[in-house]
N, C-alpha and C positions, 0 to 999 in steps of 0.2 A: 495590489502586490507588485511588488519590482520585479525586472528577470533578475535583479541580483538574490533578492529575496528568495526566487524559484531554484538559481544557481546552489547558493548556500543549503538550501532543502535536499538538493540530490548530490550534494557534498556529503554534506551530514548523514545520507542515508547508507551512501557507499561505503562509510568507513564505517560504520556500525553494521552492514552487511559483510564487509568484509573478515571484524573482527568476532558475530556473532551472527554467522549463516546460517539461512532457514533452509528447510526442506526441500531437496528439488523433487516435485513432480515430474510425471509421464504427462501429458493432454490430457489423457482422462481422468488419469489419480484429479487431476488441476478441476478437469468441470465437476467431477465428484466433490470434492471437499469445496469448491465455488460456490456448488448447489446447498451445501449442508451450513453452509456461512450464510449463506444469505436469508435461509427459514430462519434462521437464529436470529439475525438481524433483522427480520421483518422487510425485506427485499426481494423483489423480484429479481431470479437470476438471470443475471447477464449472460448472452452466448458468449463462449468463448475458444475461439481457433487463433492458429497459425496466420500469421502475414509475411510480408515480406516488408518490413519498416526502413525508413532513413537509418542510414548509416550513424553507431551509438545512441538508438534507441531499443530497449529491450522490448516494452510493451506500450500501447497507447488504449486510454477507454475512448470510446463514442458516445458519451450520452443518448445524443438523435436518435442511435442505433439502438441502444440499450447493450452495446457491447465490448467485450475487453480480447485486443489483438496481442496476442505474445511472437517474439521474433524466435523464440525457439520452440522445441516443443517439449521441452523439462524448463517451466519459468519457476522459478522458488516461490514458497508462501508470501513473503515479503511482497515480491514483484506481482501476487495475484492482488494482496490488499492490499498496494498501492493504487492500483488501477479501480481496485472498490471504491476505495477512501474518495478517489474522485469523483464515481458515479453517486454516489451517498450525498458530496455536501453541495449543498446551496451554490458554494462557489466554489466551481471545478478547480482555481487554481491550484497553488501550494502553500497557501498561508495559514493562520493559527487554526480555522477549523478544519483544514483537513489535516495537518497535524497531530493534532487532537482528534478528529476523527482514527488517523491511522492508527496512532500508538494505543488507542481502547481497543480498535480491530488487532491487534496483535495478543492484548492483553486477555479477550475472550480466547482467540482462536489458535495463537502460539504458546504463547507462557508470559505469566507476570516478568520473569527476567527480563526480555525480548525486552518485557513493554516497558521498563524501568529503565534500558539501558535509552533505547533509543528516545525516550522522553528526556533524562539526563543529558544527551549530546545534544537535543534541541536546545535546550536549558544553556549549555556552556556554549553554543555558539550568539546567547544571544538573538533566538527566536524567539519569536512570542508563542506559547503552548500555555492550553487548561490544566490546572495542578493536575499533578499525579494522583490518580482514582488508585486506591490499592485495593479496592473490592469492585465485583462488578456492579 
């Protein structure tokens, strides 16, 4: 995968969080509903605190670690299962299976909307993404 490829990805992700934002959590609202994702999904839960990250980064996962750092301590849904979608696929980067992994994580865990839009702006910019699952 390109960085432009990665670029386009957190394009795409921003204007679809922008125009349909997800939930801010508290830190712990965040490990609670983290931990209840992750039984779901058949995952071990990742720890997840606070950091202090480079400058416009919100969150970063650590695979090694088994962990997801947020720069705030209210990160939205979006921003947790971004950081999942990571740990989850084969290839950490940002191409068609985490894609596809994210927008199914949304679709279990936010709402079919969420997961329809932001498969859709994959779709229009020209990403590569697995069709739309409209059931789980």
């Amino acid at each position: 995968m390109s960085s432009t490829e990665a670029a386009q990805t957190y394009e795409v992700e921003s204007a679809f969080e922008a125009e349909m934002p997800t939930r801010v959590l508290t830190l712990t609202e965040a490990r609670d509903w983290l931990e209840t994702v992750c039984h779901a999904e058949d995952l071990d839960p990742p720890t997840l605190t606070s950091a202090r990250l480079r400058k416009g980064f919100e969150a970063a996962a650590l695979p090694d670690e088994w962990c997801i750092l947020v720069a705030d301590v209210a990160p939205t849904q979006h921003t947790v299962l971004h950081e999942l979608a990571h740990l989850a696929c084969a290839n950490r980067g940002h191409g068609r299976e985490f894609r596809t992994h994210l927008v199914r994580l949304l679709r279990r865990h936010v709402s079919l909307e969420h997961a329809a839009h932001l498969h859709a702006r994959f779709v229009g910019a020209g990403l590569s993404i697995d069709p739309f699952a409209a059931t789980r």
